[in-house]
N, C-alpha and C positions, 0 to 999 in steps of 0.2 A: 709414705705420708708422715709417718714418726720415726725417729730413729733417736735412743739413746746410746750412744758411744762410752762405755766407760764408766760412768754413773756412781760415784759415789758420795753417802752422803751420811754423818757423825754425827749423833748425840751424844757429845761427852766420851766417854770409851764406848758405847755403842753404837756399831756401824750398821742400820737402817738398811740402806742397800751397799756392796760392793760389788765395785767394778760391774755394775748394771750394764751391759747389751743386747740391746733387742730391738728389732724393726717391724713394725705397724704397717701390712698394705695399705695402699688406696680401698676405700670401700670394704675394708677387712671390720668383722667384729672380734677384736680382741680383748679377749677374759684373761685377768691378773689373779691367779685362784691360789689361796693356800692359808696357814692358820691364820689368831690372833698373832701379831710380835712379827710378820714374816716379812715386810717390808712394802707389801704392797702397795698401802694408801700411800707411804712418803714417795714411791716412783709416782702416784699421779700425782702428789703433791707440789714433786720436783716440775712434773709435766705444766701445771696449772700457772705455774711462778709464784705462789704462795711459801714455796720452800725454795731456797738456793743452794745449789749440790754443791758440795768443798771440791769435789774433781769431778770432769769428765764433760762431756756435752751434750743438749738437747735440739734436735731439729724437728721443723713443724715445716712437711711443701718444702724440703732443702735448706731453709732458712735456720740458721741458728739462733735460736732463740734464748740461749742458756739465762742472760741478763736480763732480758726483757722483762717488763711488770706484768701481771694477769693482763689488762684491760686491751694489750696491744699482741695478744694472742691468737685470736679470736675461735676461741674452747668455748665450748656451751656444757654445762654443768647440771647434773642432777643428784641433786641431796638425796642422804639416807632420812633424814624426817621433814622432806617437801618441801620445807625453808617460803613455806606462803606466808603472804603478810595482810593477817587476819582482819585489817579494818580497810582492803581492799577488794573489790568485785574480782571475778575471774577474769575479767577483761583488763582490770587496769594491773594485775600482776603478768597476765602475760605480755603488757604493753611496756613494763617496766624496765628492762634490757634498752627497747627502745627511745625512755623517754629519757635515761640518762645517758644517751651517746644523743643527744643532742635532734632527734629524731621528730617531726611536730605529730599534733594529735592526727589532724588531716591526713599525713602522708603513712602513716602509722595501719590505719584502718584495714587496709588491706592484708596489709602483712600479720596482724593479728587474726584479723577470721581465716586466712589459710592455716595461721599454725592451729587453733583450735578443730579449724577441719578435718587436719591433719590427726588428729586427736581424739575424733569425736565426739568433741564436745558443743558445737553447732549448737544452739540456745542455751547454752549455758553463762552467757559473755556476764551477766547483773547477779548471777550469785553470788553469795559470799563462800570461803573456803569451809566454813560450819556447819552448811547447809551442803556440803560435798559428800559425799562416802572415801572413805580413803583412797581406793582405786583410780576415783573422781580427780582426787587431790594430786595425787602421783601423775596425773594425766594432764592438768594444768604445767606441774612442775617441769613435764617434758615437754612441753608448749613452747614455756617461758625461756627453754634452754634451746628453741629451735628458732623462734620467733628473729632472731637477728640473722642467719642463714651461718651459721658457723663452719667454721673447717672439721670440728672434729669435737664428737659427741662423746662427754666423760659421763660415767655413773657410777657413782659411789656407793655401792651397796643400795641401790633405790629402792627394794621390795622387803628389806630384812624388816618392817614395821607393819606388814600387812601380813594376813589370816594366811595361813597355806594354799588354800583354795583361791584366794585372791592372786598370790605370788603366781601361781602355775599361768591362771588367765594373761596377768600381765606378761609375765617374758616370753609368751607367742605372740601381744601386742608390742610391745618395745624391737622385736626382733621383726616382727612384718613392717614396722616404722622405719625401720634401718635400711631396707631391702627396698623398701620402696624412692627414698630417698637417695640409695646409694651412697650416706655420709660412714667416712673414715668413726669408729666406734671405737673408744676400751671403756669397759667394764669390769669391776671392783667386786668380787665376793669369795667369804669364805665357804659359803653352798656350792658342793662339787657336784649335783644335780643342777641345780640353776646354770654352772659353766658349762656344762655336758650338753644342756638343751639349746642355750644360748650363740655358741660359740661357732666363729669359723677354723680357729685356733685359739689354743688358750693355753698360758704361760704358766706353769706352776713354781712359787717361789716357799721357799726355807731360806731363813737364814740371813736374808738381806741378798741370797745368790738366787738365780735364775734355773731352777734344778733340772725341767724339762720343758721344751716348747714340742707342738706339735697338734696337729685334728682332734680333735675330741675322741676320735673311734682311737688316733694311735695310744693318745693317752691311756685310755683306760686297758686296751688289748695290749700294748708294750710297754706297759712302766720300764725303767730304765735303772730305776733304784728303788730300795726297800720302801724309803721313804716316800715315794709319788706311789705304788702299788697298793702303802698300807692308805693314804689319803683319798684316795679315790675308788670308793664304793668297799664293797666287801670282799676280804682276804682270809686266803689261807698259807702260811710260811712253812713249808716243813725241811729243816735240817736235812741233808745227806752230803755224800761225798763223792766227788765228779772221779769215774774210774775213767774216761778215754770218750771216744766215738768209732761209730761202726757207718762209714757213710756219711750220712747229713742227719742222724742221730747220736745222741749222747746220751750216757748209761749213766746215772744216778743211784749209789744202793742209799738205803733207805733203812738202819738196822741191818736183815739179811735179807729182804728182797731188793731188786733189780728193775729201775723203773727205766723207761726208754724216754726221751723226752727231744725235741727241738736240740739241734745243735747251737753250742754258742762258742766262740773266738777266743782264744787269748784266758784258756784254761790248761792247766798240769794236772793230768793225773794224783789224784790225792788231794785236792783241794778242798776244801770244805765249802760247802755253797746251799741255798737256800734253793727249794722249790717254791714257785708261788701258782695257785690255780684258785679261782674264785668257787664262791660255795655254791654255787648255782651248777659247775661245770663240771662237778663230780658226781661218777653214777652210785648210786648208791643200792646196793640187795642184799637180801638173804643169802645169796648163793655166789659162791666163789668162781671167778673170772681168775683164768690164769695168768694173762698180760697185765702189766701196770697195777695189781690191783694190793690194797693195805688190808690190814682185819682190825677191827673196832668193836665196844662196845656203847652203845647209846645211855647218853648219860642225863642226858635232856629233850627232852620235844615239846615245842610251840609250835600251835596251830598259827598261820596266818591268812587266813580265809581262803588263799590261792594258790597257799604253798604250806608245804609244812619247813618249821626248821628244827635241824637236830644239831645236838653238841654232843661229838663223837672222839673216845677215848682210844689213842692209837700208841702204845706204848704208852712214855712221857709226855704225850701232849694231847692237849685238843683240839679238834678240829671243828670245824662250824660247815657245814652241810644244809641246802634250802632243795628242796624238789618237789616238780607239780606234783610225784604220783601221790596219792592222798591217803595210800593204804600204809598204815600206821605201823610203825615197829617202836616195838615197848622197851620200857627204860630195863637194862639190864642185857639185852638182845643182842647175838653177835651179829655185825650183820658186813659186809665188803664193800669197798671203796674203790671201785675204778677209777684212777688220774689216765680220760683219753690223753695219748700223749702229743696232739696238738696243740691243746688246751693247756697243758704248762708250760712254765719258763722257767730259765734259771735265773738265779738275780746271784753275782758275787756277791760273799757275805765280806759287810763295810766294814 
């Protein structure tokens, strides 16, 4: 349904996105995820026609669009702060789209109480946006962006101005809109939670470059580089040195111990490579395991109601470790660190 070919596009000496490639299903909701500075808003921006790319091409439905102005796009749009216009009723902002393509009030009618139904908001048509709750407001805004029947539904960080608790509500509602709709989706955020929950893929960008695409589960279970494993949720990195493989395992020492891990391709013996295994995936005891296992002393523990988390001293480094079992090991305390070795990977160090 999208397709950016090549994509680039300059600030001055700074290149926003290079050589941008990436393809948008039909009825796909694609998440553009990564920091502030990493090029994401200018690819939707290239997308919208608000920006024009110095190279490359954009296509909308096969059609190249690259030249084209916003208005002959037909992109439905959702602001990060709701972008309502406060001396109008909920009715005559979702009618708004309509009333500037030329569209009358009569023929109009219909097409707006679907999108609000769409929406939930059914008696809501004579409020104003002050008299709305923010969630309220967010939900007109998607109205207003659906209300002309677009090809393709953009969001620009829509939720980053509402409460936590409101944010979660919403992107199970914005995601069962889509679904039910079946319209072609991207979404804009730097919350690798919100992409995670959101997404049917989702692009992660550094750089102004494209660093990994793929499922939400691939993302987070097979980063592909340091930098999408350190960005997406919580990481542990530990330094060792790849001695070989025995099979469809690879031997990692670690200091003097010998960890077994995932085989990976297009490694020499003696290379220096990182381990990466989340703090969740490591077992943690009192009592030593002979497989796979580090020795540590606890150098910190936080409760967090459901889990405990400790900061664990393994030679020269720390480790960061989270586990349900609730029974406390005290600051000072040797305690071992089993890496199952399905649960790591290696990441070449960059």
């Amino acid at each position: 349904m999208i397709e950016y070919r090549d994509v680039t596009k300059r600030f001055g000496p700074l290149i926003a996105n290079d050589r941008l490639s990436l393809q948008v299903q039909r009825g796909e909701l694609m998440t553009l995820l990564g920091p502030s500075g990493c090029g994401k808003t200018t690819a939707l921006r290239c997308l919208t026609g608000f920006l024009q790319p110095d190279e490359g091409q954009i296509l909308i439905d096969g059609k190249d669009v690259t030249n084209l102005p916003p208005y002959q796009r037909q992109l439905g749009m959702v602001f990060q702060n709701f972008a309502l216009f406060p001396h109008m009723t909920v009715w005559e902002n979702v009618r708004f789209p309509l009333m500037i393509r030329g569209i009358s009030k009569e023929a109009s009618q219909d097409r707006v109480r679907e999108a609000l139904a769409l929406v939930r908001l059914e008696g809501y048509g004579e409020h104003f946006p002050r008299q709305l709750s923010g969630g309220q407001q967010q939900r007109v805004g998607l109205a207003r962006a659906l209300v002309y029947r677009p090809m393709v539904l953009l969001l620009d960080e829509p939720l980053s101005n509402l409460d936590a608790k409101l944010r979660e509500e919403m992107r199970f509602e914005i995601r069962d809109l889509q679904r039910r709709m079946g319209i072609t989706a991207i979404y804009v955020t730097h919350d690798q939670e919100e992409a995670l929950a959101l997404s049917d893929r989702v692009a992660i960008m550094n750089k102004g470059r494209l660093e990994q695409l793929g499922t939400p589960e691939e993302i987070y279970k097979q980063p592909r580089s340091r930098f999408v494993a350190d960005f997406i949720g919580l990481s542990n990195f530990i330094p060792g040195r790849f001695e070989g493989t025995e099979g469809e395992t690879a031997v990692v020492s670690v200091g003097t111990v010998r960890l077994m891990v995932p085989a990976c391709v297009g490694l020499s013996p003696g290379k220096q490579v990182l381990l990466f295994i989340r703090p969740n995936e490591v077992d943690l005891s009192s009592t030593y395991s002979e497989q796979n296992t580090l020795r540590g002393v606890v150098t910190k523990s936080t409760y967090l109601g459901d889990r405990m988390d400790y900061r664990i001293q393994v030679d020269q480094q720390e480790l960061r470790i989270q586990t349900s079992d609730m029974r406390r090991h005290d600051l000072g305390e040797t305690v071992y660190l089993r890496l199952p070795p399905d649960r790591c990977r290696i990441i070449p160090e960059e």
